[in-house]
C-alpha positions as CSV (number, residue, x, y, z in Angstrom):
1,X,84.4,-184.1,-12.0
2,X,85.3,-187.5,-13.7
3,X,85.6,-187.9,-17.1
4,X,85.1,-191.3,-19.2
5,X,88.0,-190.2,-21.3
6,X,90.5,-187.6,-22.7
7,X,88.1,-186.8,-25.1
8,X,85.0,-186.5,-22.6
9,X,87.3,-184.1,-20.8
10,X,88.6,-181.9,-24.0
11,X,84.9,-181.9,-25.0
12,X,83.3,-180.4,-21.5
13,X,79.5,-181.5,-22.0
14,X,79.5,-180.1,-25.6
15,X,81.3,-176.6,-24.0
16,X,84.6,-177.4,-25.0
17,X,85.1,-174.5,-27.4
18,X,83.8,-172.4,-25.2
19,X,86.1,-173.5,-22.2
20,X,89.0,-174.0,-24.3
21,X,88.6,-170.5,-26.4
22,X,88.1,-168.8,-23.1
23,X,91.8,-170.2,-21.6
24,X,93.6,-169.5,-24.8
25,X,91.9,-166.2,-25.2
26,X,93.5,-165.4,-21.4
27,X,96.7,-166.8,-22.3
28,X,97.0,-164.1,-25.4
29,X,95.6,-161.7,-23.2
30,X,98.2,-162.5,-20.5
31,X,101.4,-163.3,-22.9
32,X,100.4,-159.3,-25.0
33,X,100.8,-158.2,-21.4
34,X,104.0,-159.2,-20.5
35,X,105.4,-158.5,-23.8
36,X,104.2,-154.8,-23.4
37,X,105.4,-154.6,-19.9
38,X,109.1,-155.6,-21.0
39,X,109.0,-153.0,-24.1
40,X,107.9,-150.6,-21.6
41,X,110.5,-151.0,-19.3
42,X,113.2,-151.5,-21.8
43,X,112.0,-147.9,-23.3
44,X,111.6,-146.5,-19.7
45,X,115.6,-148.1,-18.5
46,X,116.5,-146.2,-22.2
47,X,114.9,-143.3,-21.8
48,X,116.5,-142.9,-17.7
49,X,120.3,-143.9,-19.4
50,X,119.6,-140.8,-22.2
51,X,118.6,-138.6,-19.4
52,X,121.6,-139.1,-17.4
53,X,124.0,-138.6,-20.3
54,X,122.9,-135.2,-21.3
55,X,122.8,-134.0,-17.8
């Protein structure tokens, strides 16, 4: 598609909110996800190095 403008293009045919909201909305998603993946292998790395010292 061709847009007149920057704004034309932020603005989507009046579904900018909508397209916008839905791409930030992933990126949350997507950033919450790789935050919880490092905590959890940070706690799973901890967890093996506490194992090995008390066996």
């Amino acid at each position: 598609m061709i847009w007149e403008s920057w704004s034309a293009f932020w603005a989507m045919g009046g579904r900018g909110f909508y397209v916008w909201g839905s791409y930030g909305a992933l990126a949350v998603g997507v950033i919450v996800e790789l935050i919880a993946l490092r905590r959890g292998r940070a706690n799973a790395l901890q967890s093996l190095r506490d194992n090995e010292h008390d066996a």
